[in-house]
Each structure stands twice: as C-alpha cells, then as structure tokens.
C-alpha positions in Angstrom: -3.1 6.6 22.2 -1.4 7.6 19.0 -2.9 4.9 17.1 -6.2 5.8 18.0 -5.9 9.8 17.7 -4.7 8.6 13.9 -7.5 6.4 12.9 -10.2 8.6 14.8 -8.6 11.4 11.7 -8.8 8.9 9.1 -12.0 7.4 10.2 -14.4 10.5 10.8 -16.7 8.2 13.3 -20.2 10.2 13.4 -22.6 9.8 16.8 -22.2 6.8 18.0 -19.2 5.5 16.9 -17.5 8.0 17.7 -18.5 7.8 21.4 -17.5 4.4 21.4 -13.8 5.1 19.9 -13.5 7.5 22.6 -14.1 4.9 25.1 -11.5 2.6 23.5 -9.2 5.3 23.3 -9.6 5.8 27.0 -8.4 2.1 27.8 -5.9 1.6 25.4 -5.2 -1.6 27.1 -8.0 -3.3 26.4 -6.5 -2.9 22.6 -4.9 -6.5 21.0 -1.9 -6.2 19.1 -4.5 -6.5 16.1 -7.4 -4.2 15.5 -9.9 -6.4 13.8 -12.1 -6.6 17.1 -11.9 -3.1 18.4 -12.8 -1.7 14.8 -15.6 -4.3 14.8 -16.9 -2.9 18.0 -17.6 0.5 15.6 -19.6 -1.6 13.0 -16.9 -0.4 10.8 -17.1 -2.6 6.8 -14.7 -4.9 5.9 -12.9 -2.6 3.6 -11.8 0.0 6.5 -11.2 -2.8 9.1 -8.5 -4.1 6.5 -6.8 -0.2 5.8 -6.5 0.3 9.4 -5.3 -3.3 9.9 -2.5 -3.0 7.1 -1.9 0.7 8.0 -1.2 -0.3 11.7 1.5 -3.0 10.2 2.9 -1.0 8.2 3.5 2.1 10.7 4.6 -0.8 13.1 7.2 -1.9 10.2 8.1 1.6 9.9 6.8 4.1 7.3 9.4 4.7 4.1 11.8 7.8 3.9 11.5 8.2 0.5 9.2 8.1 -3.0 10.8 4.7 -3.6 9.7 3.2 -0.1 6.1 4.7 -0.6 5.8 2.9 -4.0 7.3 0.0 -2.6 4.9 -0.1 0.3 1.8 1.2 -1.9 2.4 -2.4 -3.4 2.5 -4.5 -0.3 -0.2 -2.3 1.3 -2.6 -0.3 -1.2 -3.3 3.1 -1.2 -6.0 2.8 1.9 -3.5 1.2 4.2 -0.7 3.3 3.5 -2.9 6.2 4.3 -3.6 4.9 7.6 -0.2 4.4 8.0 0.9 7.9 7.1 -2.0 9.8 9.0 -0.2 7.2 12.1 2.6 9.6 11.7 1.2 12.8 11.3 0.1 15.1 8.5 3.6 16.1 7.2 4.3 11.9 6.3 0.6 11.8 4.7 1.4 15.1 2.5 4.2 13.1 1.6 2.4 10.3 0.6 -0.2 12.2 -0.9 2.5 13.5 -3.3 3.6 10.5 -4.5 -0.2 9.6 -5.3 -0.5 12.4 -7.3 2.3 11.1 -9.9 0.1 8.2 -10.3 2.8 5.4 -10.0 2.4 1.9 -11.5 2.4 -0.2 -8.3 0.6 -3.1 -9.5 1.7 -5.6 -12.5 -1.6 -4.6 -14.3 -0.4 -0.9 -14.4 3.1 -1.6 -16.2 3.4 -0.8 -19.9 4.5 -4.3 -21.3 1.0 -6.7 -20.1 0.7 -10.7 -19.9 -0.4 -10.6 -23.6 2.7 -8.8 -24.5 4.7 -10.8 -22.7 3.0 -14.1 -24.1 3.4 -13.0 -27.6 7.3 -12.6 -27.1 7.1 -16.5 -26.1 6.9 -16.5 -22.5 4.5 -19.0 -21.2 2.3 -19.4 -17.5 4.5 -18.9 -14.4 7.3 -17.0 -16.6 4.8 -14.4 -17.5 4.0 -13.6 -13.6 7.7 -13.8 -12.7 8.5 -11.3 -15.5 5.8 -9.0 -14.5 6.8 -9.0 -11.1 11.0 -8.7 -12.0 9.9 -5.8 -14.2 7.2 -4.0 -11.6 10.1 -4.3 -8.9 12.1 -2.2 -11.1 10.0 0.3 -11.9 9.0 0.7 -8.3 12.6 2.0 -8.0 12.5 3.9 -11.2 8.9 4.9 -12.4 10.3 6.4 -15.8 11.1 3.2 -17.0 7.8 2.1 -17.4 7.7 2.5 -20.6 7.3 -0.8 -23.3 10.6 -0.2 -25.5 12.3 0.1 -21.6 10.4 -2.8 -20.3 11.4 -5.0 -23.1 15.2 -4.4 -22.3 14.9 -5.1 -18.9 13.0 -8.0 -19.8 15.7 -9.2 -21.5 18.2 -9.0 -18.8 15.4 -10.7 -16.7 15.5 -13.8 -19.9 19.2 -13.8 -19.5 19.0 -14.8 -15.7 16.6 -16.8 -15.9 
C-alpha cells in the first residue's frame, strides 16, 4: 500500500482516476511486480508511466544516503523517477532530494564543462570521446566542484594515461 499512497502524492489523479487508483490500492494484489499495466489502467502518458516505473526500481534498489548517491541515481534515473522514488519514502527523503536539485548538478555528459568538441580538438576521436565524457561525468558525480574545464582537463589526463 505504500507504493500506492506514494504515487497517488506524486500523481494528483483528478475524478476518475483517482477513483480507479483507489480501487487498485484496495487490492494491492492484483499489482505485478511492474507498474506499466496498473498505471495504464489510469490513462496515465508515457512520460509518467516511465517516472513511476524507474521510481519504483529505484526505491526497490534502495534510495541513496547521501548528495553523491542522489547525483549518482539522478543519472541512472532522471529527475522524474527519482522523485517518485523519494516521495516512495516519505517527504523528509524528497526534501532531500529536492536539495540536491536546487544545486543544479551536472548529471548528464552534455552538462560537464569540457564537451565532445573540446575533447575532439585535444585529439580524441569517436568511442574515446564518449568514454572520456563518461570517466569524467563519473567523477564529478562524486565531486561536483570539479566540473570545471581547467579541472576536467587534468582528470582527463589521468583518464589518457590509463587508457
């Protein structure tokens, strides 16, 4: 039942809906280990059948401890799933969340200071360029004040000498 008290907060069903949510909610066993078809049932679009769908894996993972593990999981996830996840576990975890929004971190290879182009000018070519982005996003996942370009480039560099 706690899944659907969670996605009846995040979900705000109006009339209808809403009456059938309560219905599912009342024979929870009727639920799959996915949510695709109940959330179907509600006529719900695409884009909120896949937040609750990643939100429910990621609550059944288990939600992150820490500004690191949200960033981390913002990643995998996106910002509508991890909601779902965090409104799973109450409004204390999505306040949480919420704060780590509000810093704005670069979760996404597009969002780091040092792009493809970059990259490609320093002489990295196709498949290199994606593995550097993605070396250099998973550090600054653990450390967002790195994502700056003259930073980048010297982790970049350790990520040459591995590589």
């Amino acid at each position: 039942a706690g899944y659907f008290h969670a996605l009846k907060t995040c979900l705000d069903l109006p009339g209808e809906e809403e009456m059938i949510f309560k219905r599912l909610m009342s024979q929870p066993e009727l639920v799959p280990t996915g949510v695709r078809d109940p959330l179907r049932t509600l006529k719900l679009d695409g884009a909120t059948i896949r937040a609750c769908e990643t939100g429910c894996a990621l609550f059944r993972q288990g939600l992150p401890e820490d500004d690191a593990g949200w960033r981390r999981a913002l990643a995998a996830y996106g910002t509508d799933g991890c909601r779902v996840g965090a409104a799973m576990a109450g409004k204390t975890v999505l306040l949480q969340l919420e704060a780590v929004l509000a810093q704005n971190p670069c979760v996404r290879v597009g969002q780091l200071d040092l792009s493809g182009g970059e990259l490609a000018r320093m002489g990295l070519q196709g498949a290199r360029i994606g593995a550097a982005q993605r070396f250099l996003l998973e550090h600054v996942l653990g450390k967002p004040e790195d994502n700056r370009a003259e930073v980048l480039v010297l982790k970049l560099e350790e990520f040459l000498a591995r590589s």
